[in-house]
GUVEX-23995 format. One line per 4 residues: number of its first residue (from 1); for each residue x, y, z of C-alpha. Coordinates in Angstrom, 3 decimals. Example, Ala and Ser with C-alpha at 12.3 -4.5 7.8 and 13.67 -1.06 7.14 Angstrom:
1> 12.300,-4.500,7.800; 13.670,-1.060,7.140
//
This chain:
1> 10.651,-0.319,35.012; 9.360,3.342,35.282; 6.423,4.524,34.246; 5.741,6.739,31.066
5> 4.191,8.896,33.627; 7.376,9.451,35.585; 9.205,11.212,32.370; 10.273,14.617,32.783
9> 10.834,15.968,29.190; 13.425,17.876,29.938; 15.452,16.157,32.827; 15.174,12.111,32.074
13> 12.906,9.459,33.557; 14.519,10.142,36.938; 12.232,13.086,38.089; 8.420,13.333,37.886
17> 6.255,14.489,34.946; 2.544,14.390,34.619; 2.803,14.328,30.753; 4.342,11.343,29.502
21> 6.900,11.267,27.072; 6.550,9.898,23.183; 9.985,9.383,21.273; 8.280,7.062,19.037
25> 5.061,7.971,17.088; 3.154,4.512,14.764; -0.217,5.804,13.416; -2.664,3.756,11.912
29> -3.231,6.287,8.557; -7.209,4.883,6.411; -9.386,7.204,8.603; -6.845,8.640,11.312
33> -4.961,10.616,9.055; -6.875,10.623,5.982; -10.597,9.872,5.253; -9.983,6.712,4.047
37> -14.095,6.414,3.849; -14.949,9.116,1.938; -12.343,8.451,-0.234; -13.670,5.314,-1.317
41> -17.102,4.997,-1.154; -16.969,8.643,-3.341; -14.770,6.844,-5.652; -16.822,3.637,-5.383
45> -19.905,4.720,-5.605; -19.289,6.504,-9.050; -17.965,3.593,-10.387; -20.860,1.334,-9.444
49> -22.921,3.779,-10.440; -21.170,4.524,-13.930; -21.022,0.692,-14.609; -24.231,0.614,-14.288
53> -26.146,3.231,-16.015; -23.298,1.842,-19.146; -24.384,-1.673,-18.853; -28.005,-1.563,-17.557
57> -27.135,-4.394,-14.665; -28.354,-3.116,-11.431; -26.395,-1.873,-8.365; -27.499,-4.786,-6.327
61> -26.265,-7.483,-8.746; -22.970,-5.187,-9.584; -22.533,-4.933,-5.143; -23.081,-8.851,-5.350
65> -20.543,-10.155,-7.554; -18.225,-7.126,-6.885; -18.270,-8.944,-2.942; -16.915,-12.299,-4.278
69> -14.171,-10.370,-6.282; -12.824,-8.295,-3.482; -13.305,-11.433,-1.037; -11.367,-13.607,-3.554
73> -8.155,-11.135,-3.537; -8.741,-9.895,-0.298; -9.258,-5.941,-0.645; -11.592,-3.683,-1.752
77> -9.126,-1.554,-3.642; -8.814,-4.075,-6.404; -7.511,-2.508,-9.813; -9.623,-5.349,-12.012
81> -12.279,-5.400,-10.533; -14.547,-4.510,-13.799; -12.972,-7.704,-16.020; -13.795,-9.890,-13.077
85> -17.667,-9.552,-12.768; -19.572,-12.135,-14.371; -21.948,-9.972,-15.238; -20.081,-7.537,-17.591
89> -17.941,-10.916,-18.992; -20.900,-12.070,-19.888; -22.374,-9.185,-22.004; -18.964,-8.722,-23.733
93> -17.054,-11.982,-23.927; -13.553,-11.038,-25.134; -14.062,-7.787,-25.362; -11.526,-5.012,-23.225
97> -13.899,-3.930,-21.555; -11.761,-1.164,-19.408; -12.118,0.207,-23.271; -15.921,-0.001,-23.121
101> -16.294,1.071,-19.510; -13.398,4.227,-19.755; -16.521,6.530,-18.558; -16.769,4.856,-14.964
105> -13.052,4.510,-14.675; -12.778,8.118,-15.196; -15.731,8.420,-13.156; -13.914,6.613,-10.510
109> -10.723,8.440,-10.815; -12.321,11.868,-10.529; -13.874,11.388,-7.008; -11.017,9.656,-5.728
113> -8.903,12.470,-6.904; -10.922,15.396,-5.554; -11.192,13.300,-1.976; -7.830,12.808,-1.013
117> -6.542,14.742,1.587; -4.949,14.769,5.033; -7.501,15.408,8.214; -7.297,19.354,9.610
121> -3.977,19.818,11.858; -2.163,16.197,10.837; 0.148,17.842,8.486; 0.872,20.897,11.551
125> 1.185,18.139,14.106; 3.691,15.887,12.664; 5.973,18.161,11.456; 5.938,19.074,15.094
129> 6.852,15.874,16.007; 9.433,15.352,13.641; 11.434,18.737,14.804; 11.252,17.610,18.044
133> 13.575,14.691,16.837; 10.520,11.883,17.282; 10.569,8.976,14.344; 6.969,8.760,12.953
137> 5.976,5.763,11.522; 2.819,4.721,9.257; 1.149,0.965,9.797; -1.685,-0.091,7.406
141> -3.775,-2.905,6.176; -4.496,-1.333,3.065; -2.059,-2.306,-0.199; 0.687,-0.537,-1.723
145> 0.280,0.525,-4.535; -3.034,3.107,-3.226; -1.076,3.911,0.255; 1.767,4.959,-1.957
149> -0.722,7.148,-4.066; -2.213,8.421,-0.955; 0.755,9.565,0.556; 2.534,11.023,-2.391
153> -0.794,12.766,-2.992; -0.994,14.662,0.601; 2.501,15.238,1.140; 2.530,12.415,3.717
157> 5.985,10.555,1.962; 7.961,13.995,3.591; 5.942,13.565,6.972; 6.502,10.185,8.202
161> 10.230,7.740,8.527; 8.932,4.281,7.320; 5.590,3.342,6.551; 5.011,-0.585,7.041
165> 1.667,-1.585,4.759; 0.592,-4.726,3.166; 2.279,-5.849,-0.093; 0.150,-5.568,-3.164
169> -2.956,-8.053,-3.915; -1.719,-10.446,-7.011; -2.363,-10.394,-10.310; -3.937,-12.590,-12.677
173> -1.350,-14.966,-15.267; -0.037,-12.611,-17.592; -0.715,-9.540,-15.701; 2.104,-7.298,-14.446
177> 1.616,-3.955,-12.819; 3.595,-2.207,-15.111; 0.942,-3.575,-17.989; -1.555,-1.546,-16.144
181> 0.018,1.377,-15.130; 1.434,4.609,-17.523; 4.430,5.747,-15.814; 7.587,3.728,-15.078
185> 7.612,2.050,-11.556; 9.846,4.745,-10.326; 6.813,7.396,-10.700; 5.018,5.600,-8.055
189> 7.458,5.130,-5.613; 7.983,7.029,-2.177; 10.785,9.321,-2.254; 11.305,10.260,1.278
193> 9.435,7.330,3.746; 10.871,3.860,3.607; 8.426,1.499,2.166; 8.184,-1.576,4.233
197> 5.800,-4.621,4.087; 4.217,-6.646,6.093; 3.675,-10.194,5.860; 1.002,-11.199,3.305
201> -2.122,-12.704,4.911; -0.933,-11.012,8.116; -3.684,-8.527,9.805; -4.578,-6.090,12.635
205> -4.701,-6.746,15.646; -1.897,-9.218,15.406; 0.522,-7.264,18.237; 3.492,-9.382,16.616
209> 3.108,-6.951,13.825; 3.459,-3.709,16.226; 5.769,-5.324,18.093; 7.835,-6.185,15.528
213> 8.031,-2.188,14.043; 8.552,-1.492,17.633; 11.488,-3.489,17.516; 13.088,-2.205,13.994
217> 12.482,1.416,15.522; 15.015,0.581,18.784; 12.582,2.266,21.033; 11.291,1.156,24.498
221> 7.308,0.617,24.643; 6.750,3.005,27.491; 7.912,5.489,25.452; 5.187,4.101,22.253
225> 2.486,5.606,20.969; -0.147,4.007,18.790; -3.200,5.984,17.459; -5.730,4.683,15.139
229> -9.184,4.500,14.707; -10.711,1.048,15.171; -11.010,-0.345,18.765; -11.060,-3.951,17.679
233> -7.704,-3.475,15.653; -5.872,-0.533,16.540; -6.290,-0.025,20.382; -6.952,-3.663,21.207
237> -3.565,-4.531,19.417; -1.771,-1.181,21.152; -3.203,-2.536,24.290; -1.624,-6.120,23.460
241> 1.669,-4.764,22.299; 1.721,-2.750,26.175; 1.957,1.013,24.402; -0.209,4.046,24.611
245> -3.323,3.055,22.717; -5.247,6.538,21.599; -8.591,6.133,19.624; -8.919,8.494,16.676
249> -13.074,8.539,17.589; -13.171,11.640,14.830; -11.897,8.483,12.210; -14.893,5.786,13.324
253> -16.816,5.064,9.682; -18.997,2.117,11.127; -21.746,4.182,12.965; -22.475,6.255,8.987
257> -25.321,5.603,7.066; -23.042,5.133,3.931; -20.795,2.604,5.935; -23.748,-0.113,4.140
261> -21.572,-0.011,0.987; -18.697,-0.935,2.414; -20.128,-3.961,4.067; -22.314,-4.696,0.650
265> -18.975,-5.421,-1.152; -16.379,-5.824,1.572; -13.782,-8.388,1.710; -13.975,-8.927,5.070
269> -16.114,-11.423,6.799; -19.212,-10.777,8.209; -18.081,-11.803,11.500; -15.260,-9.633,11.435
273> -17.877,-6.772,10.202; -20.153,-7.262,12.915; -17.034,-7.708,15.887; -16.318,-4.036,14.248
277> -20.080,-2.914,15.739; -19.893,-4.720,19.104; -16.495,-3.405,19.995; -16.820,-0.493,22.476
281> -14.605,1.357,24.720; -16.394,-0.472,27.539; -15.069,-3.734,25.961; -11.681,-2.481,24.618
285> -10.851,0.681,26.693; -8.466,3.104,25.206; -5.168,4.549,26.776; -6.604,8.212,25.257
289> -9.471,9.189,23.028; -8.953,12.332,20.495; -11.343,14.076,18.169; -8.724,16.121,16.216
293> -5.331,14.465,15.534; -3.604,17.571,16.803; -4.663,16.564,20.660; -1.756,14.002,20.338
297> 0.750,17.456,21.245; -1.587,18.053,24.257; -1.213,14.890,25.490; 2.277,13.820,25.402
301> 5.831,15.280,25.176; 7.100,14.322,21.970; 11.430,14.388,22.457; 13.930,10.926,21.580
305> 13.952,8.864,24.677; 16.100,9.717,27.956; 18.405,7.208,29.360; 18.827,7.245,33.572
309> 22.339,8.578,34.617; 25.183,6.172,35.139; 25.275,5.635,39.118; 28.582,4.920,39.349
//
């Protein structure tokens, strides 16, 4: 089998190229094409902060039990996450207290608002891509019901072919989304980008996931690329899978002072939280390494893949 390396963008893999060629884009999106960090511990942060100054329970208790909720349902985008913390059912038994606590909510929905946006040159680069006639492809751990919101908020639904994300987290008896939510279901749906999901429980770096987009996409690995910004998920799984792995080092959140906040409340396990630190490029090296997500059109030639020349 040739090499990616031996792809000549505009004659076929049968004469020599020193940039290789990319007919099929998958990025990672929380922190590679968005700041998926600042988004929530912004958002976060005024909610905690919010509940607290309403309720007069500290931050540490509130960062405590808000842990067990998110490790319970698995995320820490959880929509109920205020009726769930002992703390708050115990000063108001029965009460709504979404009613009572409308200020942080707000609070909440503010920040998150004003943070949302795509990183400097993503939008640029993949419409690029996508005129050069190269499918573009999102793949997330994060739910979807806020990857939905995230995309339809930056533009991303007319930017990328399918986006493959986790289904949403459940909901409690009696509890339906459209209960919670103000517009019809239609509202939050993608209108361009085909919403896929993943299997639930299923997680980075799992390469049967990537190699199973790989396969619905029809394209051969050689011609992959896979960018993200975690070396224990993304580029160890892209390395797995046998694709171009590029590290999105401008995306890394782990090495920020704020980063604590995440880990106070996170619904991952500690182990996984410190494999996160120990991971270096040493350990897990990737195929690239980019510090603006426009560097992807220096480093390959985006066009649909070439097929060799009968010989007969």
């Amino acid at each position: 089998m040739l090499s990616a390396d031996c792809v000549d963008s505009e004659s076929g893999p049968w004469l020599t190229s020193h940039v290789p060629r990319c007919s099929l884009l998958i990025t990672d999106l929380d922190n590679t094409v968005w700041d998926w960090f600042a988004i929530w511990h912004g958002s976060f942060s005024a909610l905690l902060a919010e509940t607290s100054r309403i309720s007069g329970v500290s931050l540490e208790q509130l960062e405590i039990e808000a842990k067990a909720v998110h490790q319970r349902h698995g995320t820490t985008e959880y929509a109920l996450l205020l009726e769930e913390l002992p703390s708050l059912q115990v000063l108001h038994p029965g009460a709504d207290i979404p009613k009572l606590y409308d200020e942080a909510i707000h609070a909440h929905r503010r920040a998150r608002k004003e943070l949302i946006r795509l990183y400097d040159g993503v939008q640029e680069t993949l419409q690029h891509v996508r005129e050069a006639g190269v499918q573009v492809i999102g793949f997330t751990e994060s739910m979807a019901f806020y990857t939905s919101d995230r995309m339809r908020r930056t533009g991303l639904d007319e930017l990328l072919d399918y986006l493959y994300s986790a289904p949403d987290h459940d909901f409690p008896s009696g509890v339906t989304p459209e209960i919670l939510r103000k517009y019809p279901p239609a509202h939050y749906e993608l209108r361009r980008t085909e919403h896929r999901h993943t299997p639930r429980g299923a997680r980075k770096p799992d390469r049967a996931l990537l190699e199973k987009i790989i396969a619905d996409a029809g394209v051969s690995r050689e011609y992959v690329v896979y960018v993200g910004d975690s070396l224990m998920k993304d580029v160890a799984m892209g390395k797995a899978a046998g694709v171009h792995a590029v590290l999105a080092e401008y995306g890394v959140a782990h090495k920020k002072e704020e980063y604590a906040l995440l880990v106070s409340v996170t619904h991952w396990t500690d182990a996984d939280v410190e494999r996160e630190r120990q991971t270096t490029k040493e350990k897990v090296e990737p195929s690239y390494v980019i510090q603006s997500f426009k560097e992807l059109l220096d480093l390959f030639e985006f066009a649909p893949e070439a097929k060799a020349p009968s010989l007969r």
